[in-house]
C-alpha positions in Angstrom: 36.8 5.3 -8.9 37.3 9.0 -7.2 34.8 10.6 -9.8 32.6 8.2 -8.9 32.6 8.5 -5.0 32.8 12.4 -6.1 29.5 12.4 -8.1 27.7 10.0 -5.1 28.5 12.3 -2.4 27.3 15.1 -4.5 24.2 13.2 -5.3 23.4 12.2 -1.3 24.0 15.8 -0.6 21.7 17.7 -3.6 19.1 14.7 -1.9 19.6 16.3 1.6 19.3 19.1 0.2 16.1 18.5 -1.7 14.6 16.5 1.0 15.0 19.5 4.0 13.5 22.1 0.9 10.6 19.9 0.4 10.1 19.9 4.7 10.5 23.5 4.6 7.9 24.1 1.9 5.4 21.7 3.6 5.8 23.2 7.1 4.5 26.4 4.9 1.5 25.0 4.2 0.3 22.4 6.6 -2.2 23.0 9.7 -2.0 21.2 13.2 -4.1 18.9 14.3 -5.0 20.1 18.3 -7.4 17.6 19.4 -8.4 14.0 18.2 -11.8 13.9 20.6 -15.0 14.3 18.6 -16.3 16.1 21.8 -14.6 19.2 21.4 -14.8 22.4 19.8 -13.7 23.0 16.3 -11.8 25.7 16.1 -8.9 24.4 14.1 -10.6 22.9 11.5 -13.2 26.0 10.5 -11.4 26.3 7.9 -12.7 23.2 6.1 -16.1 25.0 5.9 -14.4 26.6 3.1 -12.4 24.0 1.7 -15.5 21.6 1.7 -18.4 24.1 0.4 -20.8 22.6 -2.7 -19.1 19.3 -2.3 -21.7 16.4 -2.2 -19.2 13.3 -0.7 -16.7 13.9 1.4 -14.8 11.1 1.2 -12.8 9.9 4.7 -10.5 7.4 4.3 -8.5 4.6 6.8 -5.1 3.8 6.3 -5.4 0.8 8.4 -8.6 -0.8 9.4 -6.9 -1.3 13.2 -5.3 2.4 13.8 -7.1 4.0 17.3 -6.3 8.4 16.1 -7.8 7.3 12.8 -10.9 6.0 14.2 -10.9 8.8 16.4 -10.2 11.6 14.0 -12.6 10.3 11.1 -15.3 10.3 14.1 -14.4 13.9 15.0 -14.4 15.0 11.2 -17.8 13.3 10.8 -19.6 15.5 13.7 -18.1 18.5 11.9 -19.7 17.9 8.7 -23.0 16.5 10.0 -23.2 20.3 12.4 -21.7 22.4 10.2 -22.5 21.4 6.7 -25.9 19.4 7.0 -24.5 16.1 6.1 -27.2 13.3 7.1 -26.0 10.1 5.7 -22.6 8.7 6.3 -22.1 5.4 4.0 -19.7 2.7 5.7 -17.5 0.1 4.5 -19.8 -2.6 6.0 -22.6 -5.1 5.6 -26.0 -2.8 4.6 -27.9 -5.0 7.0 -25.6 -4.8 9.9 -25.4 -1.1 9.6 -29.4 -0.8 9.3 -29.9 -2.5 12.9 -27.1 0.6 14.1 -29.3 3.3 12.4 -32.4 1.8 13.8 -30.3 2.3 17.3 -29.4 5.6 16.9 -32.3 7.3 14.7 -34.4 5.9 18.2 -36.6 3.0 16.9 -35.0 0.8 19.3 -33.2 0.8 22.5 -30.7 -1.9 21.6 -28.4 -2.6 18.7 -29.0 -6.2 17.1 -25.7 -7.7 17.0 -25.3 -8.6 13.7 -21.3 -9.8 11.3 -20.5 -7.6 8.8 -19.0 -4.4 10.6 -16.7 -3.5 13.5 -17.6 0.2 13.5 -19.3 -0.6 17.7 -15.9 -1.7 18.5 -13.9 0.7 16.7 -16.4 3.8 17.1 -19.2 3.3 19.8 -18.5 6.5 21.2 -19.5 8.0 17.8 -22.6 5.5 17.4 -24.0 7.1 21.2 -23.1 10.7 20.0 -25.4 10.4 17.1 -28.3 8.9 18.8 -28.3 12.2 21.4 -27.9 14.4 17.9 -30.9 12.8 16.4 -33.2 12.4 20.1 -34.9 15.7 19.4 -34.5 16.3 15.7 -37.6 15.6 13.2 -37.1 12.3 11.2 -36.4 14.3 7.8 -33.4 16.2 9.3 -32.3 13.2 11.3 -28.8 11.4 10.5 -28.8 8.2 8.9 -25.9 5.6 8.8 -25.4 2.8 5.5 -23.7 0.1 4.8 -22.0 -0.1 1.0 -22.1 -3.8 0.6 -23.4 -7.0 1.8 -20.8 -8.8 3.0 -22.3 -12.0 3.8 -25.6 -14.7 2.8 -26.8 -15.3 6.7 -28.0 -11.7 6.9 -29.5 -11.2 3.6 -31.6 -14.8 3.9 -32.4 -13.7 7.0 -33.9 -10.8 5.6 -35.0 -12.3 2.7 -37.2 -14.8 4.9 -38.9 -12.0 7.1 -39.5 -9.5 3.8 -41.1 -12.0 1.3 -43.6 -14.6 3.7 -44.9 -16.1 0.7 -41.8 -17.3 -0.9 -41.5 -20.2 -2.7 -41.4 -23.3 0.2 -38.1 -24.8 -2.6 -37.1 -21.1 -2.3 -37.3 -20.9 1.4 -36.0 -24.2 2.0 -32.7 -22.7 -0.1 -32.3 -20.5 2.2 -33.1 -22.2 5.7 -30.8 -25.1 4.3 -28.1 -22.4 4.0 -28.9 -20.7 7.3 -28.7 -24.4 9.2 -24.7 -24.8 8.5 -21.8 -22.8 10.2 -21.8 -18.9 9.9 -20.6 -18.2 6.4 -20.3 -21.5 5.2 -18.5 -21.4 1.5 -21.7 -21.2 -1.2 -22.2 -24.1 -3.5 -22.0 -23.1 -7.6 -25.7 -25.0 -7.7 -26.9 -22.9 -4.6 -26.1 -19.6 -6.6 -27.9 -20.7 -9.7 -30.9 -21.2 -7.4 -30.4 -17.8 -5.8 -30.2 -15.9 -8.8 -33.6 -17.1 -10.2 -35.2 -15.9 -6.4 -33.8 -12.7 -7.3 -35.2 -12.6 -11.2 -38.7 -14.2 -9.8 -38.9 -11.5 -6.9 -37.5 -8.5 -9.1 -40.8 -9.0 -11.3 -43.0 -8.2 -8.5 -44.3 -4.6 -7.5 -41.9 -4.3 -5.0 -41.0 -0.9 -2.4 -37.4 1.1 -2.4 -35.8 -0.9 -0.4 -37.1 -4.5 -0.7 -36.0 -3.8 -5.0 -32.5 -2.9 -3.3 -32.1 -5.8 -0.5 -32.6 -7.7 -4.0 -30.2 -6.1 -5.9 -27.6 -5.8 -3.2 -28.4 -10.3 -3.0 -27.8 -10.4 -6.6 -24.6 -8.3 -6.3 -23.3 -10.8 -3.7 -24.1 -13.7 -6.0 -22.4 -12.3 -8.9 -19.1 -11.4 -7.0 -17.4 -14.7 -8.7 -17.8 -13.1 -12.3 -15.4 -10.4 -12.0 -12.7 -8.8 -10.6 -13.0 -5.4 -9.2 -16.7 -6.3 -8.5 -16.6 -5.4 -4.8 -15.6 -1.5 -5.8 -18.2 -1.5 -8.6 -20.6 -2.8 -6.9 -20.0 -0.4 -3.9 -20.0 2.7 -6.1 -23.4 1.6 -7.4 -24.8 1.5 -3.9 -23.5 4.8 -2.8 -24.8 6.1 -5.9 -27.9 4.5 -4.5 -27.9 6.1 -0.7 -26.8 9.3 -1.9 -29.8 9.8 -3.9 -32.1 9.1 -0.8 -29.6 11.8 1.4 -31.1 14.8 2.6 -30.0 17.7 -0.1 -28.0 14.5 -1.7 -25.0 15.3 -0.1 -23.4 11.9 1.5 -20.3 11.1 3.6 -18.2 7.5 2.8 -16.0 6.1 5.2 -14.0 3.2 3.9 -10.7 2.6 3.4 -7.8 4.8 1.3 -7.3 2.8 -1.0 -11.2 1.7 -1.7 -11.6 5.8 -2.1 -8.4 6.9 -3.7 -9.2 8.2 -7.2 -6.8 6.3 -9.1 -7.0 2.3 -10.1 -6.0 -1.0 -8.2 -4.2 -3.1 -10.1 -5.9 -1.9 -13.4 -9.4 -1.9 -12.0 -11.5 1.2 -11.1 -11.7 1.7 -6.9 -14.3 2.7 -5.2 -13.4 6.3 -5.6 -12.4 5.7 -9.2 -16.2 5.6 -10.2 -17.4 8.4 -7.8 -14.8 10.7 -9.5 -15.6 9.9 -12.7 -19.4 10.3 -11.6 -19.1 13.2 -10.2 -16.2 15.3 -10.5 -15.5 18.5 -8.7 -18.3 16.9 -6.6 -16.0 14.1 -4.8 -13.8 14.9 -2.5 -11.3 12.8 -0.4 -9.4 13.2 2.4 -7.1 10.1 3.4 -5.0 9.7 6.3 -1.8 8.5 6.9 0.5 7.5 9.6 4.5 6.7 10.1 4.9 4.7 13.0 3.1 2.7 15.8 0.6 0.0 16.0 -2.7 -1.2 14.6 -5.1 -4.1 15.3 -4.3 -6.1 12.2 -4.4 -10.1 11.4 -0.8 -10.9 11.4 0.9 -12.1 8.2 4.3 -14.5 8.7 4.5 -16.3 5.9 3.7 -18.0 2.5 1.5 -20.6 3.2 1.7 -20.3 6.4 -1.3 -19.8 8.7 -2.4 -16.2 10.0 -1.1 -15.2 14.0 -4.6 -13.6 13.9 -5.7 -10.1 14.7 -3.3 -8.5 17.5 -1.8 -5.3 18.2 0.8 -5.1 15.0 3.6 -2.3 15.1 5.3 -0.6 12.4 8.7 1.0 12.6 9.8 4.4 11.7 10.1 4.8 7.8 13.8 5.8 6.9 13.6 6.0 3.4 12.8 8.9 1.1 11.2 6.6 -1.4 8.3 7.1 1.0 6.2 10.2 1.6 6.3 9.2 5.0 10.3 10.1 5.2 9.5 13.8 4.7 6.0 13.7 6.9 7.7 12.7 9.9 10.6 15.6 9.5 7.9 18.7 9.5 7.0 20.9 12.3 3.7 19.6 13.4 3.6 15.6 14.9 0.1 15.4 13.3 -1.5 17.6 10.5 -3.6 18.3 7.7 -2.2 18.8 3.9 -4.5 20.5 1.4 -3.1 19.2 -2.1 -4.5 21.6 -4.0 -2.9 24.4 -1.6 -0.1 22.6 -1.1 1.1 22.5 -5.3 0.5 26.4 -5.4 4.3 26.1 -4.5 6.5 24.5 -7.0 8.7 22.3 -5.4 5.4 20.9 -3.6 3.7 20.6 -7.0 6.0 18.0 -8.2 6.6 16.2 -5.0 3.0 15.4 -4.1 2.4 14.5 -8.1 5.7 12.0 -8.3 5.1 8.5 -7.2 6.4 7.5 -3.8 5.8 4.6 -1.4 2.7 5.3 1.1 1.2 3.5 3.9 -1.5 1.3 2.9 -2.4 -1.5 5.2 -5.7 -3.5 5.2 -7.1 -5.6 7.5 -3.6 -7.7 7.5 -0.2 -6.9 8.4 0.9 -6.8 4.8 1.5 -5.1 2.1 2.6 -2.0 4.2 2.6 0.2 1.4 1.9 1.5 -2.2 3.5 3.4 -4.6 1.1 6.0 -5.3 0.6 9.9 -6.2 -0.9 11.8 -4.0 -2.0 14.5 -6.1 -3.6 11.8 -8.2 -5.3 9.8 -5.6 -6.6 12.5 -2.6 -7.6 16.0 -2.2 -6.6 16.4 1.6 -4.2 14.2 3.9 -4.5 13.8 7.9 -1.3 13.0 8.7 -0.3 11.0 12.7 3.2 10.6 12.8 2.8 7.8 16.1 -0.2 5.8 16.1 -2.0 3.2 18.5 -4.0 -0.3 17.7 -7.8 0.1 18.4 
């Protein structure tokens, strides 16, 4: 029994131990984070002109979809690429059609944004949306900035669009759709509806058809297909950022989705997001996720098994305590917020086999659960940004 409570102090203490070498190497290596406001210089991040030379996506990833300094950061680091690396595109987790009535906003073809389901990006970055309308006012249309959405996300926009691209459809086509349009917002699809949708989509895809009316088609039949499979939504995103990046100026495109949508590794066997554009293009994709220990986030509220959703609210987390979590040693380092370069970061030893071992990490979705993932981080990013406090949208 002595041995025992012998070798378990002596255990806790080479973990102390471990765990404040580990702090000490990171605080080596990591850079401060001095202002979250996209509006201000950026001094303290020329060094990512470096870092983020002959890359052609820059990746930047959400650990929540509700966290306000993510939002706000991912903003900032987007104006930084767009006027210091000539980034034009930036590719969204969101509905393609709901985005296009935002770009039509900010590249000036219209003085008001169409409402339209399928993003939150007006709520979560309108000050963002604004700046890039006064970047693109005076700029020729070829070296303007253009915004995408990676999916469509639901059949009331795409009929919609469907029925003002193609006048001449079918009237038992068109009645397919105005049927569907008739019922509730995103009424569930019938298994006879999507029969019939798919043979619009093989009827039309004969036709001589433009760039983007072949793609509103393929993007329709991805939506109809998304019972086939699973990891369709990933696939099928990876397809259309392939997609916009070959339209971006110089082919150089930023994606702003969620980590672990753009983390390289897989989701529960199946290829992410990220997954596909690493094994596309390499050297060439690079992400930077961020991360965050405490604080809230605007999240729909998980209780229970079976039991109904509180709905979306200001959610918070508490403090991690454990050093099963990467968090644990984040929170002890010098700077509140920072930046990690992995590849830096593993020049030193100890960091090398920290950052490539498996721990628990903050991953949170649009819902309060799961909190986290066991993940590498070596494996799955090329960059962290790091809050240690955060606050809900």
């Amino acid at each position: 029994m002595a041995f025992a409570l012998v070798m378990l102090a002596s255990l806790q203490i080479f973990a102390q131990e471990n765990s404040k070498a580990i702090v000490t190497s990171l605080n080596k290596v990591i850079s401060p984070i001095e202002s979250l406001k996209g509006d201000t210089n950026f001094n303290d991040i020329e060094f990512l002109k470096e870092t983020l030379k002959n890359k052609d996506i820059i990746a930047l990833g959400e650990v929540s979809h509700g966290t306000a300094e993510v939002f706000d950061y991912k903003d900032r680091l987007a104006r930084f690429l767009i006027t210091n690396s000539g980034y034009r595109a930036i590719a969204f987790e969101a509905d393609f059609l709901a985005i296009a009535y935002i770009d039509d906003y900010i590249t000036g073809k219209v003085d008001s944004i169409i409402p339209a389901s399928g993003t939150a990006i007006r709520m979560t970055n309108h000050l963002m949306i604004e700046w890039l309308r006064q970047y693109n006012r005076d700029r020729i249309d070829s070296d303007k900035v253009h915004i995408y959405g990676l999916e469509i996300r639901n059949y009331t926009n795409i009929f919609n669009k469907m029925l003002a691209t193609f006048p001449d459809l079918d009237e038992s086509d068109k009645g397919l759709m105005t049927s569907y349009l008739a019922k509730p917002f995103n009424s569930k699809i019938t298994k006879e509806e999507v029969k019939a949708i798919k043979k619009v989509v093989l009827k039309l895809q004969a036709l001589q058809l433009s760039d983007i009316n072949r793609q509103y088609l393929e993007m329709l039949k991805q939506l109809s297909d998304t019972d086939e499979k699973r990891g369709y939504r990933d696939s099928y995103m990876a397809k259309n950022a392939e997609w916009i990046k070959a339209r971006a100026k110089d082919g150089k495109l930023i994606v702003w989705a969620h980590n672990g949508h753009l983390k390289k590794t897989e989701s529960y066997g199946y290829p992410t997001l990220g997954t596909q554009l690493d094994r596309r293009f390499g050297s060439k994709y690079y992400v930077i996720g961020t991360d965050h220990n405490s604080g809230k986030a605007y999240l729909n509220v998980y209780v229970a098994k079976f039991k109904p959703l509180l709905g979306f609210q200001p959610y918070h987390y508490p403090k991690v305590k454990s050093d099963k979590w990467y968090e644990y040693f984040f929170t002890q380092c010098k700077y509140k917020n920072f930046i990690l370069d992995i590849s830096n970061a593993s020049k030193e030893e100890i960091l090398k086999d920290f950052l490539e071992k498996p721990l628990q990490m903050r991953n949170i979705g649009a819902w309060s659960i799961p909190e986290g993932e066991k993940r590498s981080i070596t494996k799955s990013f090329d960059m962290i940004v790091y809050f240690d406090k955060t606050t809900s949208i």
